[in-house]
Each structure stands twice: as structure tokens, then as C-alpha cells.
KOLDO-989867 format. One record per residue: residue in one letter; y, x, z of N, C-alpha, C in turn. Coordinates in Angstrom, 3 decimals, decimal comma. Each point is the difference from the previous one (the first is absolute). Example, Ala and Ser with C-alpha at 12.3 -4.5 7.8 and 13.67 -1.06 7.14 Angstrom:
2
{'A' {-5,690 13,190 7,800} {1,190 -0,890 0,000} {1,200 0,900 0,000}}
{'S' {1,050 -0,350 -0,720} {1,190 0,820 0,060} {1,090 -0,770 0,730}}
//
This chain:
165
{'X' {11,512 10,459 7,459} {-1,213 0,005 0,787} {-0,948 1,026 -0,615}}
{'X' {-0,325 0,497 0,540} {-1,593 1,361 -0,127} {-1,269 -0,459 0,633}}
{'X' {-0,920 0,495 -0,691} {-1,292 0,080 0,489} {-0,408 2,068 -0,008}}
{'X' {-1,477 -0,435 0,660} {0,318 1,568 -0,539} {-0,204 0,623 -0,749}}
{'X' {-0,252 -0,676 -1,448} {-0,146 0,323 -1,173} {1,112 -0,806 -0,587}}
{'X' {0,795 -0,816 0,136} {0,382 -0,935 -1,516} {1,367 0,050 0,931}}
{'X' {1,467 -0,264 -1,035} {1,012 -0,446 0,243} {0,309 -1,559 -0,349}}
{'X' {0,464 -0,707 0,603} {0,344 -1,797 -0,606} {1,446 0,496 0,144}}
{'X' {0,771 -1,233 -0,691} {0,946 -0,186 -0,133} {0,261 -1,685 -0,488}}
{'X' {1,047 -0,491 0,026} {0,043 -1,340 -0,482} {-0,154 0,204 -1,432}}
{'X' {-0,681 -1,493 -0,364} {0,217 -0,145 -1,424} {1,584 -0,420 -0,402}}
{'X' {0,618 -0,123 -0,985} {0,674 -0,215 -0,417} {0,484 -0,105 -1,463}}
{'X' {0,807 -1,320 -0,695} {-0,135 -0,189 -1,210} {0,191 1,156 -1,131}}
{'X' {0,179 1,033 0,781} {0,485 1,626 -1,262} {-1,579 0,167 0,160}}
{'X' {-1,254 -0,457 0,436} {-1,329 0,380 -0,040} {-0,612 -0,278 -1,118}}
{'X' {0,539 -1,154 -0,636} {-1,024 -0,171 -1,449} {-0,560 0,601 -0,784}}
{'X' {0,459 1,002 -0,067} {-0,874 1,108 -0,607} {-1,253 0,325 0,126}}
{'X' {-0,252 0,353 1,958} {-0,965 0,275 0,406} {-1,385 -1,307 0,000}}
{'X' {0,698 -1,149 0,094} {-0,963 -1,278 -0,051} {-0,406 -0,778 -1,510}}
{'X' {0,560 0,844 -1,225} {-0,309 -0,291 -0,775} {-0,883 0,939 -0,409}}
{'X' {-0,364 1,301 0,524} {-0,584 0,803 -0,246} {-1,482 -0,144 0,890}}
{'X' {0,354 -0,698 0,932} {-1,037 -0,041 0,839} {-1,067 -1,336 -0,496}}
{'X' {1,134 -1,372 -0,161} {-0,484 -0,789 0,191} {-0,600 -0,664 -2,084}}
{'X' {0,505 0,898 -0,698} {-0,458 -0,208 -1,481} {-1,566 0,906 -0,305}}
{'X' {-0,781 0,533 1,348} {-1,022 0,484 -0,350} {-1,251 -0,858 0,556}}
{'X' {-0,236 -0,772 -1,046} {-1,490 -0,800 -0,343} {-1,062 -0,234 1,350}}
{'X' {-0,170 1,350 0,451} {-1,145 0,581 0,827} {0,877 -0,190 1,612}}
{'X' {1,220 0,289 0,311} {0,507 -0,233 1,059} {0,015 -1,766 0,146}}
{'X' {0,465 -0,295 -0,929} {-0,422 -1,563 0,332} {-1,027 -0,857 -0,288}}
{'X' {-1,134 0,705 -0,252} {-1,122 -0,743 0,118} {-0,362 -0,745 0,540}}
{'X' {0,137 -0,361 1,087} {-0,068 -1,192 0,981} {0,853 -0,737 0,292}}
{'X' {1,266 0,277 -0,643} {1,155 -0,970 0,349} {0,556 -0,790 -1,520}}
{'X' {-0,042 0,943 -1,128} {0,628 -1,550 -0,983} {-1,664 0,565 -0,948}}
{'X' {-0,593 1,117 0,139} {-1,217 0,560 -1,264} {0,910 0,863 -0,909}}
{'X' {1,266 -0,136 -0,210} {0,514 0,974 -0,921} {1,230 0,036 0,038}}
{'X' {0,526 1,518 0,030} {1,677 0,299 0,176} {0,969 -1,016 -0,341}}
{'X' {1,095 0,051 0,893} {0,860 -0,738 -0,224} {0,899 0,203 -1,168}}
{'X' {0,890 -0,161 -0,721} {1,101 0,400 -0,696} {1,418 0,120 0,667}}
{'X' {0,545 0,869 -0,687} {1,443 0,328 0,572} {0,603 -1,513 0,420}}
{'X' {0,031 -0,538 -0,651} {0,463 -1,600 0,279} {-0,507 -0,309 1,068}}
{'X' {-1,024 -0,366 0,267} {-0,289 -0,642 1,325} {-0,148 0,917 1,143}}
{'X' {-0,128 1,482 -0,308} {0,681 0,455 1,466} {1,427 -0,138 0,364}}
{'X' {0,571 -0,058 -1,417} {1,943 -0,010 0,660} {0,183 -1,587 0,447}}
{'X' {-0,773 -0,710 -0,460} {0,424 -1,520 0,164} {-0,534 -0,585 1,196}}
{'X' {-1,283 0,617 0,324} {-1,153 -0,778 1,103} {-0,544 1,359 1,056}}
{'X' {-0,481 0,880 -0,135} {-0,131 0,676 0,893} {0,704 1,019 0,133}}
{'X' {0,907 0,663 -0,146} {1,079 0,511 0,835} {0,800 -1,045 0,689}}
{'X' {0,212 -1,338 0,055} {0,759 -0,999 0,544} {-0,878 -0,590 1,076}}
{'X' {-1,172 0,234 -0,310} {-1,101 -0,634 1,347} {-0,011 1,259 0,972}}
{'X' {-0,247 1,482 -0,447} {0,010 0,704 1,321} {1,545 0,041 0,470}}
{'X' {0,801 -0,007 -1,002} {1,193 0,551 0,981} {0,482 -1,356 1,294}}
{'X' {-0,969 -1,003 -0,439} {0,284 -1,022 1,154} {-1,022 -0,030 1,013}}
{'X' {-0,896 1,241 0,054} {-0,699 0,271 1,496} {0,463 1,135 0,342}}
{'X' {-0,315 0,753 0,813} {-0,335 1,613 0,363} {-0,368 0,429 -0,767}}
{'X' {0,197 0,867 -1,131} {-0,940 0,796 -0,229} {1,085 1,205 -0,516}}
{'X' {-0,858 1,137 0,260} {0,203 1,708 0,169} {-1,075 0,566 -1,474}}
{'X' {0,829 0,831 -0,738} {-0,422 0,916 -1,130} {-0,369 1,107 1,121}}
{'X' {-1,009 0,435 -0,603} {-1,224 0,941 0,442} {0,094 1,254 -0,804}}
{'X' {0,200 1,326 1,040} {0,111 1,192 -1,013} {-0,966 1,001 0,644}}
{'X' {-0,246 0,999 -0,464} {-0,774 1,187 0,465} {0,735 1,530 -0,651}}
{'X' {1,133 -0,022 0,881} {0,882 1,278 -0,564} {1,087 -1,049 -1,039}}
{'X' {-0,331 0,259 -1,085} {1,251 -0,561 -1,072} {-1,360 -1,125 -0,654}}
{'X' {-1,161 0,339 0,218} {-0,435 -0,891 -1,047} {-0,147 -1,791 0,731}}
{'X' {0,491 -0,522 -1,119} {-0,459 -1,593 0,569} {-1,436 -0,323 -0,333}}
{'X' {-0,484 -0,360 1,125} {-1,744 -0,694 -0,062} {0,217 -1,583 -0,218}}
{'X' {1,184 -0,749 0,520} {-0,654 -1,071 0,495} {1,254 -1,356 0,680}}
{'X' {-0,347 -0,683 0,238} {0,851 -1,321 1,162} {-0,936 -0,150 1,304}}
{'X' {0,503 -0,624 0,799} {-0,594 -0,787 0,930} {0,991 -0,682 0,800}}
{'X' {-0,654 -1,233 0,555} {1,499 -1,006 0,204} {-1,110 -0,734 1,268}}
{'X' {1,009 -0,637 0,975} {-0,550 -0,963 0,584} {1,385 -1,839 -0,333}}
{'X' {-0,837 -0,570 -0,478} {0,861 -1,005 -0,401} {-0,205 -0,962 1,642}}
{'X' {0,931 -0,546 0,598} {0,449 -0,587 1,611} {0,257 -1,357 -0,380}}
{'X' {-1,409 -0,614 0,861} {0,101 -1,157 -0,216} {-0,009 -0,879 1,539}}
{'X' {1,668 -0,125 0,513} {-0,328 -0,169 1,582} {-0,463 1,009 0,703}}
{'X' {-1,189 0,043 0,680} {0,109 1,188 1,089} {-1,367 0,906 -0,658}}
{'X' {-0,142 -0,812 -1,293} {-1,249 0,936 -0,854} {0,599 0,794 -0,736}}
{'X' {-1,118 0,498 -0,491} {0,134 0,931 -1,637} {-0,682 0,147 -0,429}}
{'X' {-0,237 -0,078 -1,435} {-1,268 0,461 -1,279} {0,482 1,579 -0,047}}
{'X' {-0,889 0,649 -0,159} {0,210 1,355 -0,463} {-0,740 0,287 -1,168}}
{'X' {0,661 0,647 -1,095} {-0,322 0,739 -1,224} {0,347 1,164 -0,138}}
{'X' {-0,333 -0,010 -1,303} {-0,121 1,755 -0,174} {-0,140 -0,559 -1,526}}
{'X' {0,149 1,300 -0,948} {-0,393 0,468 -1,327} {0,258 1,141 -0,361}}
{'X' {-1,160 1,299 -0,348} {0,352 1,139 -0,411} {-0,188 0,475 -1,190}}
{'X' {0,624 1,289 -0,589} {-0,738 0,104 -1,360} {-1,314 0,690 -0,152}}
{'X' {-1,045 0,265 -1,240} {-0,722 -0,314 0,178} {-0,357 1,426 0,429}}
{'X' {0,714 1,425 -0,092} {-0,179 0,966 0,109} {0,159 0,170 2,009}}
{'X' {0,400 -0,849 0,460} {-0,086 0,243 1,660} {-1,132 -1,141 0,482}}
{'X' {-0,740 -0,544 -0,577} {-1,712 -0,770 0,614} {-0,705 0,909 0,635}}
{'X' {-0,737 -0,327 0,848} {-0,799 1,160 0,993} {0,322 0,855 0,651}}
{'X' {1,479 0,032 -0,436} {0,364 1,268 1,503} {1,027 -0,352 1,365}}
{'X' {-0,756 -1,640 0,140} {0,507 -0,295 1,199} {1,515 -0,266 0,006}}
{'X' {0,569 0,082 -0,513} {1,639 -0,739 -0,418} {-0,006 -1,463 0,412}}
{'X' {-0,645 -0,634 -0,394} {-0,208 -1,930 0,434} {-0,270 0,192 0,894}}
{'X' {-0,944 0,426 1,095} {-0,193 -0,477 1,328} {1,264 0,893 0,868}}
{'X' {0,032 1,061 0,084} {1,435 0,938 0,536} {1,402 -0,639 -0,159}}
{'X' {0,102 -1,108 -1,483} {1,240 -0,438 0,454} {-0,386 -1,844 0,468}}
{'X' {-1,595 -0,291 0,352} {0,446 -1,180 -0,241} {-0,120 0,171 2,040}}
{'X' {-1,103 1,469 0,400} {0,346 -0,240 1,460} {1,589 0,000 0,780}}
{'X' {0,601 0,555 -1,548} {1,556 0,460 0,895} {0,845 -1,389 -0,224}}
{'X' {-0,108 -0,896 -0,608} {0,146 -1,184 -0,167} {-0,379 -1,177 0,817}}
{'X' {-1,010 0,621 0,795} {-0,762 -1,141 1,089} {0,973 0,358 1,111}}
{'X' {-0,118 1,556 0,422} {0,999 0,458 0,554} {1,339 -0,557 0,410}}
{'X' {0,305 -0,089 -0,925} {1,700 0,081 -0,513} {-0,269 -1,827 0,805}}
{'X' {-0,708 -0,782 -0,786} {0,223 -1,632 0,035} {-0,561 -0,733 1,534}}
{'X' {-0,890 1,232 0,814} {-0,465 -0,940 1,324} {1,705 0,848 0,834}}
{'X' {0,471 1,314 0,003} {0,411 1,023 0,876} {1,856 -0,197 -0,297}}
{'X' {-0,012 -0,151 -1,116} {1,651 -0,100 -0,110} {0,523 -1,747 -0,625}}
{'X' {-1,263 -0,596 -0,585} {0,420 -1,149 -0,556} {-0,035 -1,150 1,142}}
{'X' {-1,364 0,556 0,463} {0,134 -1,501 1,703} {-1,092 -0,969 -1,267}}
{'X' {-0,920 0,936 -0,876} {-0,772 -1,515 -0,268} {-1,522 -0,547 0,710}}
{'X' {-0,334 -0,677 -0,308} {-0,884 -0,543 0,580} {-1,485 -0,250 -0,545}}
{'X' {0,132 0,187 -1,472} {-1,299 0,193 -0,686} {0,842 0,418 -1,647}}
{'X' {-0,902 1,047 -0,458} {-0,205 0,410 -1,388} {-1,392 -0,310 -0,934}}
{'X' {0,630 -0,312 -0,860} {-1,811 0,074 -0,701} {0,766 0,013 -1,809}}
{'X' {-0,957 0,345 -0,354} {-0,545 0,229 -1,468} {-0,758 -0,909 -0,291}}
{'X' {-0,361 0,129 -1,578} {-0,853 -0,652 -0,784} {0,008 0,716 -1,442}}
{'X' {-1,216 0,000 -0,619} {-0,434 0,563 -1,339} {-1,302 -0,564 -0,437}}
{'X' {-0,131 -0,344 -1,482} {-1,276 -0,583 -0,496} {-1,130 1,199 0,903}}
{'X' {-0,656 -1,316 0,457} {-2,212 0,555 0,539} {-0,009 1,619 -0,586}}
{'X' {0,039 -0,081 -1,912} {-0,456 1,074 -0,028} {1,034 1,489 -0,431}}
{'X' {0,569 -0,046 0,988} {0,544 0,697 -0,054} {0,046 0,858 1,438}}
{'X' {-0,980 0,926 0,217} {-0,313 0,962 1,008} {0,976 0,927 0,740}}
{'X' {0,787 0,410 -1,640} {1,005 1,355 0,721} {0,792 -0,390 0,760}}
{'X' {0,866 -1,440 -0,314} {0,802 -0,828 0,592} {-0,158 -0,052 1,660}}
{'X' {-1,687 -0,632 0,141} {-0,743 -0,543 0,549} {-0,003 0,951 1,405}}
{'X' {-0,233 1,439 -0,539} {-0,168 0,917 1,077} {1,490 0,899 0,407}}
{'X' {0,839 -0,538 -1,058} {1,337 0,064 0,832} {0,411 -0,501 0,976}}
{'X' {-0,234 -1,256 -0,029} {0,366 -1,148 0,999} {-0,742 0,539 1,003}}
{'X' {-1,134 0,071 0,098} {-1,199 0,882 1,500} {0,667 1,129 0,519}}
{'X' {0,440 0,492 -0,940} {0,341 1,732 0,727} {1,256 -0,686 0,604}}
{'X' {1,189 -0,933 -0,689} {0,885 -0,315 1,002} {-0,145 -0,849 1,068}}
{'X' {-1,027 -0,288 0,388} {-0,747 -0,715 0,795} {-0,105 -1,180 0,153}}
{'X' {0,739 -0,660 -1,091} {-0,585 -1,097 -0,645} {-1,278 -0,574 0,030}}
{'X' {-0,520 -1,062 0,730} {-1,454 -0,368 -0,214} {-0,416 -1,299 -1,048}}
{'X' {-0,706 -0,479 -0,616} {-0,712 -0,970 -1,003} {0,271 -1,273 1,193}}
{'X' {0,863 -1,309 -0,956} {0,485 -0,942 1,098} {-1,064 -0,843 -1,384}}
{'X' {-0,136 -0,249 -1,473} {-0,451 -0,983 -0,471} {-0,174 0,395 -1,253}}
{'X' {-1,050 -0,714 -0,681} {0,591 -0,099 -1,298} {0,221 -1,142 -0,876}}
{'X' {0,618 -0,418 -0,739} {0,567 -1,535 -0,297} {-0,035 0,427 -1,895}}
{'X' {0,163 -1,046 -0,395} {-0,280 -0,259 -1,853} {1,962 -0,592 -0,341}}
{'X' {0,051 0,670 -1,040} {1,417 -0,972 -0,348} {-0,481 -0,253 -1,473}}
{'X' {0,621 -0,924 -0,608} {-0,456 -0,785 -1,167} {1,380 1,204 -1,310}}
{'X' {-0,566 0,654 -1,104} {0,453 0,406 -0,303} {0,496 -0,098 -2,232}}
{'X' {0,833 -0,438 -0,313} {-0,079 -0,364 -1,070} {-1,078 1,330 -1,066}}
{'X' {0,331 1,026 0,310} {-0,605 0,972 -0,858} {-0,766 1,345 0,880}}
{'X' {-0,829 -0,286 0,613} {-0,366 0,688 1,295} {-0,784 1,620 -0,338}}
{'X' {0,436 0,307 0,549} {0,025 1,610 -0,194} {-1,786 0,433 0,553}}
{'X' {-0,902 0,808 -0,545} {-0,825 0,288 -0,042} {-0,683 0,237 1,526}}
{'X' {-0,527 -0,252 0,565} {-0,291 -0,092 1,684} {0,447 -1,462 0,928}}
{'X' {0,958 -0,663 -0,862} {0,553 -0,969 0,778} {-0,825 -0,918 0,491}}
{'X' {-1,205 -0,126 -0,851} {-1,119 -1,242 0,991} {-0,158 0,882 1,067}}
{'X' {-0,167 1,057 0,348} {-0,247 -0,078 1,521} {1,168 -0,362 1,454}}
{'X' {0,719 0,166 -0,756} {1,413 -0,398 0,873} {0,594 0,726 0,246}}
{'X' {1,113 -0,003 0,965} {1,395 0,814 0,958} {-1,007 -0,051 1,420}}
{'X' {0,343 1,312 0,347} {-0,101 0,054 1,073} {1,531 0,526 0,793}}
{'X' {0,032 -0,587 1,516} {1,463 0,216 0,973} {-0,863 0,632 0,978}}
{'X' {0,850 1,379 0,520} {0,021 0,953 0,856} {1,101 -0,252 1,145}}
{'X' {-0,153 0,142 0,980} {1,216 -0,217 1,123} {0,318 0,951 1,548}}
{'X' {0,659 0,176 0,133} {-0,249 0,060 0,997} {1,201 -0,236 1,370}}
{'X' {-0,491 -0,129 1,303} {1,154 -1,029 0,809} {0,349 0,997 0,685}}
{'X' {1,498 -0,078 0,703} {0,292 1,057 0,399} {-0,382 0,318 1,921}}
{'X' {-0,617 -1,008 0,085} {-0,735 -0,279 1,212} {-1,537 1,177 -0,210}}
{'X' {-0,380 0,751 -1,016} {-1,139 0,243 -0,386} {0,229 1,939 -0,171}}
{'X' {1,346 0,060 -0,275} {0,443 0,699 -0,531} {-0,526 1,409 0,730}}
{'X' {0,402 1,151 -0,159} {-0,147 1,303 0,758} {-1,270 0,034 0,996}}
//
């Protein structure tokens, strides 16, 4: 699949490389664990969680930026994304997450997508908008060691495919 900037391709378990590289930098996961993963728990836990949704490695020529996946739940989907930190701001997250909305109302037959990312987290925030994702709530989860922003909550982005185009 192409956009008209980025190539996807499936992920696949010869990828570890790229998700340990991506996903062991501190600042990319700031909002999701506060600090890089280790080789261990990407080979054990997240390379084994995306390769059980959709998700497509993200390139620009040869270089890898990134993932994005829609995980299918029934006639839904969550959509994500994660890039490195050198492709932020130049529109990579919303370009593949519109080609992803794309892909999930036009070839999948779904019926609603949505996201979610901690309140404060904006960049996220205005990904989900540009894919036209709109603000459905925001809700509190109880967290043993809660990551810096978490009193304000998660917010979920959605959108139905009744809404769509």
C-alpha cells in the first residue's frame, strides 16, 4: 500500500529490529508506558500484539519512520500509529492514519473506527482530527503507577462510517 509520500508494507516477525529501535526510545513512548521498552518486551509483548492486528511498517524511500495498525474488533477498529521521533510534524500520522480510515470504511466494510490517547497528549489528538476522527469522551482508568498527565484522563476519537466522506 502507498500514500503519496510513505510506502506500508506488512509487519512481520523479521521486523524486530525496527520496533526495538523505535519502541526503546523514552520520548516516543511517553504517553504509553513513560519510558522505552527493552528488547525483551518488544520480542515477547509487542511485536506479538501488533502482528495480531493490521498493522503496516511505514517508510519514506528506504527510511523507516514508523507502524500503524488498525486492530478489528467485529465491524470496528482502533487505529494507531507510532513514529520515530525524527518524522513528528511532518504529517506522516495523519497521511497514514487518513489512509487507514480509508482502507477500514472502503475495503474493510467497517462501521466505526476510533482511537484513544491520554487528554494530554495533543499531537496524538490532532491526528485523530485530521483523520477525521471527532472527540466521542473522555473517561479516567485507575492506574498502578500513572504516568505524568494521567489525572486528566484518555480521551476516544471516532468516527462512523455513516459520517464518513
Amino acid at each position: 500500500m502507498e500514500t503519496t509520500r510513505l510506502r506500508l508494507r506488512q509487519l512481520t516477525p523479521d521486523d524486530l529490529e525496527h520496533l526495538v529501535a523505535l519502541h526503546g526510545d523514552p520520548e516516543v513512548m511517553a504517553f504509553i508506558t513513560g519510558a522505552g521498552e527493552t528488547r525483551e518486551i518488544v520480542e515477547t509483548r509487542s511485536l506479538p500484539d501488533l502482528l495480531s492486528r493490521r498493522t503496516w511498517l511505514l517508510f519514506e524511500a528506504e527510511t523507516f519512520l514508523g507502524w500503524a495498525s488498525l486492530r478489528l474488533e467485529g465491524d470496528e477498529a482502533e487505529l494507531g500509529y507510532r513514529l520515530i521521533r525524527a518524522a513528528w510534524g511532518r504529517g506522516y500520522a495523519s497521511e497514514v492514519a487518513r489512509a487507514l480510515v480509508d482502507l477500514g470504511f472502503r475495503q474493510l466494510g467497517l462501521a466505526r473506527i476510533w482511537g484513544q490517547t491520554m487528554a494530554v497528549n495533543l499531537g496524538s489528538r490532532r491526528v485523530m482530527e485530521k483523520a477525521g476522527l471527532t472527540y466521542v469522551r473522555t473517561f479516567h482508568l485507575a492506574w498502578d503507577d500513572p504516568l505524568p498527565g494521567a489525572e486528566q484522563g484518555e480521551v476516544e476519537y471516532a468516527l462512523l462510517r455513516a459520517d464518513w466522506r
